[in-house]
C-alpha positions, 0 to 999 in steps of 0.5 A, a space after each residue: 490495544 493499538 492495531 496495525 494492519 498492513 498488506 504487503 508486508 512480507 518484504 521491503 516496505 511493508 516488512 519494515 512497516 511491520 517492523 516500526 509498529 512492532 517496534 512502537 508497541 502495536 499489535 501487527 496483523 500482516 496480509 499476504 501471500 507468503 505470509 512469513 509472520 507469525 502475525 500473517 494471514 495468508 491470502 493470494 490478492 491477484 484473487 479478489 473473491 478470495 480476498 475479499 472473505 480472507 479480509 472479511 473474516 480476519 478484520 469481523 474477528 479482531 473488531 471486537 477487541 478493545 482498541 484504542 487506535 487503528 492504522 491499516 496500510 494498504 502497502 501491497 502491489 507489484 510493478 506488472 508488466 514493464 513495457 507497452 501495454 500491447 505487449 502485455 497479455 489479458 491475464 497479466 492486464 487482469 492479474 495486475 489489477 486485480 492485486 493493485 486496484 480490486 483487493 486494494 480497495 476490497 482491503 479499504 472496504 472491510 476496513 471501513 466495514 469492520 471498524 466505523 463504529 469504532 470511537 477510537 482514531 483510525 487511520 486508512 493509509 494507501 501507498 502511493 507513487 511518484 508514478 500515480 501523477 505522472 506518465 511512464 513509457 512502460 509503466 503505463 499499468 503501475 502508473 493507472 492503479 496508482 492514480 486510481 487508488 489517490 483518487 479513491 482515497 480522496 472519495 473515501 475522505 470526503 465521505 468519512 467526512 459525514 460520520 460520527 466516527 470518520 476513518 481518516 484516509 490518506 495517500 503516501 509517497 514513499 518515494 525510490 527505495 531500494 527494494 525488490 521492485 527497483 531491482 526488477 525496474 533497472 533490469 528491464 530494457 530501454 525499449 520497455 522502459 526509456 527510463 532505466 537509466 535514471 534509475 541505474 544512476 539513482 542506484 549507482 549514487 546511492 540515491 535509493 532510500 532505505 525501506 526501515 527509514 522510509 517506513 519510520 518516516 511513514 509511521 510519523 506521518 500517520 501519527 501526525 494527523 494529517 488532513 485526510 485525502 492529501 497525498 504526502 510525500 516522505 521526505 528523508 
């Protein structure tokens, strides 16, 4: 059996992600909030304690079956606040990174937790941004998680690199899609977020990719082998 797991995946990319390995013949666990599959297990990552039990318990459960690959997707995150970091309250500061940073690398945990000794090959992918290697007035919470995050995944690599059975980490950039996130980005104001206008253009040209291909293209990547810690872009 091949096992896909993907947090995030009640909408957007991460639907589609689901919708590319269903497609390929995997079995598809989805971790969110929603839940809206018959595959989802629900779970509220802006919780951390929660998180991390709801991850253990569903991965321990499905270690045990006969897999002959593993791809987990680390594909959940909200864009937090938009505007100066001052104008943000602790609770909003502590829930967005809670959901960006906390359960994502919890997720990354039980993954590596539940299934290193497992001979077959697997693939631990974060979901990355053009935002984690450049700076943006407004963003400066989104922009923070996400460079953590590649550099994380960079750690994870080197040390995988010293076990019989390495999981393979890697971080991917999506690049601009057109999906629930874009639309709150091009609702915010120039003096939140300087850079809206360009973004209104991208939309305005039709310039924003499509999550199906972009998942696709995702899918190809993972399939690829790609050295692990690199950061790979979609190209489409």
């Amino acid at each position: 059996m091949r096992l896909a797991i993907i947090t995030g995946g009640s909408r957007g990319l991460g639907s589609a992600l689901c919708d590319v390995y269903l497609t390929q013949g995997w079995t598809v666990l989805e971790l969110s909030r929603t839940a809206p599959h018959p595959f989802s297990i629900p779970v509220d990552l802006s919780d951390p304690t929660a998180s991390a039990d709801t991850f253990a318990r569903s991965l321990e459960s499905i270690a045990r079956a006969d897999l002959s690959e593993i791809v987990a997707i680390g594909n959940a995150a909200v864009l937090g606040p938009v505007g100066p970091v001052e104008h943000a309250s602790a609770d909003t500061v502590t829930r967005t990174l809670n959901v960006n940073i906390v359960s994502a690398i919890l997720f990354a945990r039980a993954f590596v937790s539940s299934f290193q000794e497992a001979a077959c090959p697997k693939t631990f992918v974060n979901i990355s941004s053009g935002a984690a290697a450049k700076g943006y007035a407004g963003w400066s919470l989104y922009c923070a998680c996400k460079a953590a995050l590649e550099n994380f995944v960079r750690s994870i690599a080197l040390e995988q690199d010293l076990r019989p059975h390495p999981v393979r980490a890697i971080s991917i950039n999506p690049g601009v899609m057109d999906t629930a996130m874009q639309t709150a980005v091009r609702a915010a104001s120039p003096a939140d977020f300087p850079q809206v206008d360009r973004f209104l253009r991208l939309h305005r040209e039709g310039q924003l990719a499509a999550p199906t291909a972009v998942a696709s293209r995702i899918a190809d990547i993972v399939a690829s082998r790609p050295q692990p810690g690199g950061v790979y872009s979609v190209c489409l």
